[in-house]
C-alpha positions in Angstrom: -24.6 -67.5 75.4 -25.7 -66.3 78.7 -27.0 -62.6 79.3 -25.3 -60.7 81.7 -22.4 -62.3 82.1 -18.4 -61.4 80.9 -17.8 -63.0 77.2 -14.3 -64.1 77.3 -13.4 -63.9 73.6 -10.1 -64.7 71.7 -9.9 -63.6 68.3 -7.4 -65.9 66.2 -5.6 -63.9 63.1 -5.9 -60.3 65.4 -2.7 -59.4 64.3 -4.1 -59.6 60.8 -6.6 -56.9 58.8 -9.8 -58.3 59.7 -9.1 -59.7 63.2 -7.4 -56.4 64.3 -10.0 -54.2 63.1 -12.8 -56.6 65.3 -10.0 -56.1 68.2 -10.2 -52.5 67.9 -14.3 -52.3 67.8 -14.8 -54.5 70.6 -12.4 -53.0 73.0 -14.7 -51.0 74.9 -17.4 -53.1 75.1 -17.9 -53.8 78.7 -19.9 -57.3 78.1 -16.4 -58.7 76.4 -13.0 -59.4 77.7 -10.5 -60.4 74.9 -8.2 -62.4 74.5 -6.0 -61.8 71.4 -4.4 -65.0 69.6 -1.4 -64.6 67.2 1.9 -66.1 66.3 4.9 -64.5 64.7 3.2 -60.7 63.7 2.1 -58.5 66.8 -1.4 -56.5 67.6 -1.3 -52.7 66.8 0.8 -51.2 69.6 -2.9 -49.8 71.6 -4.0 -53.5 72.2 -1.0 -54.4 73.5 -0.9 -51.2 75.8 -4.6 -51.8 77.0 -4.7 -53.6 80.2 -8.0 -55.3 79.6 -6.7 -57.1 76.4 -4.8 -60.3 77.0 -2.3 -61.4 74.0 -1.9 -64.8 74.0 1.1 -66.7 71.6 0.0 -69.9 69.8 1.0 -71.8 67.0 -2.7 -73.6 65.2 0.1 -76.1 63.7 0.4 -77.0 67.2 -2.3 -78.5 69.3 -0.3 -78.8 72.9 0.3 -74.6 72.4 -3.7 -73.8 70.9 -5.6 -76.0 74.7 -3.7 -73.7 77.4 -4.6 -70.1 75.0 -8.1 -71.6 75.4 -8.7 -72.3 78.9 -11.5 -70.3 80.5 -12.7 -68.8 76.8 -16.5 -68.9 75.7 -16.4 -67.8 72.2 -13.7 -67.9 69.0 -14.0 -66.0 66.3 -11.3 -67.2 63.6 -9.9 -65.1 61.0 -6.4 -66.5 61.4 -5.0 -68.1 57.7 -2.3 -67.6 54.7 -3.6 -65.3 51.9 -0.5 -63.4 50.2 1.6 -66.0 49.4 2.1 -68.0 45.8 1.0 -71.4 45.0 -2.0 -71.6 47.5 -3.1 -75.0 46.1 0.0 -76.0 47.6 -0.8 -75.2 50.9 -3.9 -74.0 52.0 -5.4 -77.4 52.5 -3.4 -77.3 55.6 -3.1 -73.8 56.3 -7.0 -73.8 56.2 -8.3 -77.5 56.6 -5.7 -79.1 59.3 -4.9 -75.6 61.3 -8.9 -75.6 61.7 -9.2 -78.8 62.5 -6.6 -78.4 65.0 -8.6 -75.5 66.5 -11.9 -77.1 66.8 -10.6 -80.2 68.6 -8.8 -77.4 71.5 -12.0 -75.8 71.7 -13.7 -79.0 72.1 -11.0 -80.0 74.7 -11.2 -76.6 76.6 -15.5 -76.0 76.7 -15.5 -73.6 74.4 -19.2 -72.7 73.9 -19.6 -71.0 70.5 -17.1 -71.2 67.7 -17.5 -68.8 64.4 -15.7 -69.3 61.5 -15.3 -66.2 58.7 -16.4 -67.7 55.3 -17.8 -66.0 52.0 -20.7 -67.0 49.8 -18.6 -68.3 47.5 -17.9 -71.6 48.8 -21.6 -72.0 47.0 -19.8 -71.5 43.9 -21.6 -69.3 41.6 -24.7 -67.4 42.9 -26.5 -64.1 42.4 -29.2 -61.8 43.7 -32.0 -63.9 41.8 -30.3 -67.0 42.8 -28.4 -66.6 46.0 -26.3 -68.4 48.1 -28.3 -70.3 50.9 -26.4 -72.2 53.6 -25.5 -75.3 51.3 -22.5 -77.3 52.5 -23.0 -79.6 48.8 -21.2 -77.3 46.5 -18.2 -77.8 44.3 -16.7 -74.5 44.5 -13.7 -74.0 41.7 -10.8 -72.3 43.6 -8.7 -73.3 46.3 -9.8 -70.8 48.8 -13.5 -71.5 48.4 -13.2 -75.3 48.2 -10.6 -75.8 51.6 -13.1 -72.4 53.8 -16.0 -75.6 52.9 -14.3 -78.1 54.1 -13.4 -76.0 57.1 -17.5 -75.3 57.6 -17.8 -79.1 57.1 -16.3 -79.9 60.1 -17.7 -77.2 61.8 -20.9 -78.5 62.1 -20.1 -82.3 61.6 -18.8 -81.4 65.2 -21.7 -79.5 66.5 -23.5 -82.5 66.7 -21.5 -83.6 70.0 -23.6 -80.5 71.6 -20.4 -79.2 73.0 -20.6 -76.1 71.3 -22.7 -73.7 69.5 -21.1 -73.5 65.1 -21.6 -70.2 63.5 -20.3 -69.9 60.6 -20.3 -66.1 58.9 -20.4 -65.6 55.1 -19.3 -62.2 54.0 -19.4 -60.1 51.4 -16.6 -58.3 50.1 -16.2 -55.9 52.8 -15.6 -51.9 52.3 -14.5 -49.0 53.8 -10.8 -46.9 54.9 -9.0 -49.7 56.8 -9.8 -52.7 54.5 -6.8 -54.0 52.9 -8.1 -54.6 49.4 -10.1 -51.9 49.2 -6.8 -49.3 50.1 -4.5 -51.6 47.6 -7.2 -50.6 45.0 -6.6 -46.7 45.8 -3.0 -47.2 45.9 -3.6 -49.4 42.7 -6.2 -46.2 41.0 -3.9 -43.6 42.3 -0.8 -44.5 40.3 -3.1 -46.0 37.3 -2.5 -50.1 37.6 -5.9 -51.1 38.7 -7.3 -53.2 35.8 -10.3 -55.8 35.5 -11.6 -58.0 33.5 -14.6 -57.5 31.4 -17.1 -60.1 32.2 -19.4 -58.3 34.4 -19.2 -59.9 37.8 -21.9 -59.9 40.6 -20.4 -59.3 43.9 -22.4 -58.9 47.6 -20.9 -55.9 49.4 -21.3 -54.8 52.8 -20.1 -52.2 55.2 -17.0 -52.3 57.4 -19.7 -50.9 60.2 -21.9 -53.3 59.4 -19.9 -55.7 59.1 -18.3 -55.2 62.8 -21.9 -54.7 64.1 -22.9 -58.0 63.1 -20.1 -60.4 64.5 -20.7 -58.6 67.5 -24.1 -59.8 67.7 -23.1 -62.7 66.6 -20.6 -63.1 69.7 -23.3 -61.6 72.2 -26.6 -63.1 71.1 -27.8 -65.8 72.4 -29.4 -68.7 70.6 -27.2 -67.9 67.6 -26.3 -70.8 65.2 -25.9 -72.2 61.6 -25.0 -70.5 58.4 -25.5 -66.7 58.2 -24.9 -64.6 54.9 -23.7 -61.0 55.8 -24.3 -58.8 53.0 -26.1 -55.2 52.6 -28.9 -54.4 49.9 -27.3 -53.2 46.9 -27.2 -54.9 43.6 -23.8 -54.4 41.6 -20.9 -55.5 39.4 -17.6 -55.7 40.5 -17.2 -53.4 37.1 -19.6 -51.0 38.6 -18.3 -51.0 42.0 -14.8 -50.3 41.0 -15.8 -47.5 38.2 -17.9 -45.7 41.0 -15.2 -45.8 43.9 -12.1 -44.6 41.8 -14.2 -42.0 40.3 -15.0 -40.7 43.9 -11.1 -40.4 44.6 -10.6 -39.0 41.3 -8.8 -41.1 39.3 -9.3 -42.8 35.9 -11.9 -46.0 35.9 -9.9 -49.6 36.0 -8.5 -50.6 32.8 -10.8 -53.5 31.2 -8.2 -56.3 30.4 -8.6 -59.5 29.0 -8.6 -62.3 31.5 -5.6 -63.8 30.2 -3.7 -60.9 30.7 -4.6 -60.7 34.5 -3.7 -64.4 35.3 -0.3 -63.9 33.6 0.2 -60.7 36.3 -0.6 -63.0 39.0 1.1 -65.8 37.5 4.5 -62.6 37.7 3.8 -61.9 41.1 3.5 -65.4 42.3 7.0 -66.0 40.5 8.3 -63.2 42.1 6.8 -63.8 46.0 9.0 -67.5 45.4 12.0 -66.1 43.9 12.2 -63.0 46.5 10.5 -65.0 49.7 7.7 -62.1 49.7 4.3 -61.6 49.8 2.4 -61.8 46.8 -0.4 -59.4 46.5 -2.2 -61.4 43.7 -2.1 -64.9 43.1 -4.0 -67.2 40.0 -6.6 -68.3 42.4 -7.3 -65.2 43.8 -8.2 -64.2 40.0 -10.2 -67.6 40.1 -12.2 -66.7 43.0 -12.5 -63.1 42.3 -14.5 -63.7 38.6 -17.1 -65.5 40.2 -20.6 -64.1 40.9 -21.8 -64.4 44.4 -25.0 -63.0 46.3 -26.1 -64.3 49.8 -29.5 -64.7 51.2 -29.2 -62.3 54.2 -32.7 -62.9 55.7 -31.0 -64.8 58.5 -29.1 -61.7 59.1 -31.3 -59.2 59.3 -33.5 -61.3 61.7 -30.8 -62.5 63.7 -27.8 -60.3 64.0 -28.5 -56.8 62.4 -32.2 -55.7 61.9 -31.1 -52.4 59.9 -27.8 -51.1 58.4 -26.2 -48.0 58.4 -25.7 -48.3 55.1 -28.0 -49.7 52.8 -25.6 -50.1 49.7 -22.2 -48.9 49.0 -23.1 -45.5 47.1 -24.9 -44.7 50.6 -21.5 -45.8 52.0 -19.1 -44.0 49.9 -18.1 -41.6 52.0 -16.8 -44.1 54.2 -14.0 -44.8 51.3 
């Protein structure tokens, strides 16, 4: 990306957790003019109001609606996807894979200069702080999510080799922090004494919703930015210890410890239920499957690149951001 120039941005998914919370962070900054993609749910009420923001209607099923949204834009950030719904292996290789696909090829159509795609380490399957996750695109991963988000980095960069555009692709951490939807089902979860895990401890790679916001938005203004970047703080922890530490701070019990069976028949309830009732389903099998696995990326990339020091170093240091 050029310096001193306007960044015309869209953000795909903004009407969704992640995508509406970049929205919000970016809206000031004079350097970017955004362009907000979505298709049946709306952006909070103050993006539409804001006259700098531009909403734009599209349908990623649907190539002929994605090229004329993408006329004119530099960079895409894409959040947009199906999480709370049962039976993902069902759909989510075209949800994920094709919708992607379809998304690249616009922006390959239209000039776009820099896609970056929102992954997680664990499309590198199992990895921890003494053997992290480091940009492979070889892995088998085990659940649905994980293996159809590394297909969607495949063609990523298969692509980038045309030159046409610059692929970034971020892998995140579970990220924390008021505002971030799993981390305020887990208080609603605590407060009324359903939020259970399983015992195995499992090594997860937290970072910051600060931090998090800060480095995507290097990561749209830098130039010379490219590749595979894991997005993670410094701390070392269990999702057991995470959890204990967090409910404890709002003052409620520590999660139940339940046996994993017990916790894929609960999704297994919900999932019957989102069919049965046409609803979301806030837990789903593969969910559980991608949730028990250990993952830890190799930030250095990171810190060089995108965010040379945190605001918060681990997630104690960031509790009171809960």
């Amino acid at each position: 990306m050029k310096k001193n120039t306007t960044i015309n941005l869209c953000i795909t998914g903004a009407a969704g957790n992640l995508g509406g919370l970049l929205a919000r962070h970016l809206v000031d900054n004079r350097e970017i003019r955004l362009f907000l993609m979505v298709h049946h749910r709306d952006v909070d009420q103050s993006l539409k109001d804001n006259g700098e923001v531009t909403v734009m209607r599209a349908d990623l099923a649907r190539k002929e609606t994605l090229v004329p949204v993408l006329k004119d834009i530099d960079v895409v950030v894409h959040f947009a996807g199906v999480l709370f719904k049962s039976n993902p292996e069902k759909f989510l290789h075209i949800t994920n894979i094709e919708y992607f696909e379809n998304l690249v090829d616009s922006c390959i159509h239209n000039g776009v200069k820099r896609i970056i795609l929102i992954s997680f380490p664990h499309v590198e399957g199992e990895s921890s702080h003494t053997n992290p996750a480091r940009g492979r695109l070889d892995a088998v991963p085990e659940s649905v999510h994980a293996a159809t988000r590394l297909e969607e980095e495949r063609y990523l960069f298969s692509n980038e080799s045309t030159g046409q555009y610059e692929a970034v692709s971020l892998r995140v951490g579970m990220v924390y922090g008021k505002g971030i939807l799993m981390i305020d089902a887990a208080r609603w979860l605590s407060r009324h004494c359903l939020l259970g895990v399983w015992r195995k401890p499992t090594w997860i790679h937290l970072i910051s919703k600060i931090d998090f916001l800060d480095s995507l938005e290097s990561a749209v203004v830098k130039p010379g930015i490219g590749g595979i970047y894991h997005v993670g703080d410094e701390g070392i922890q269990t999702l057991q210890e995470f959890l204990d530490t967090v409910t404890a701070y709002w003052g409620y019990r520590k999660p139940w410890r339940l046996p994993l069976f017990l916790i894929y028949c609960a999704a297994a309830l919900c999932e019957f239920v989102s069919r049965l009732l046409n609803i979301r389903s806030p837990l789903t099998r593969d969910f559980i499957t991608i949730g028990r696995v250990s993952y830890y990326g190799d930030t250095s990339r990171m810190r060089r690149e995108l965010l040379a020091g945190l605001k918060y170093r681990n997630y104690k240091e960031g509790i009171e951001t809960f």
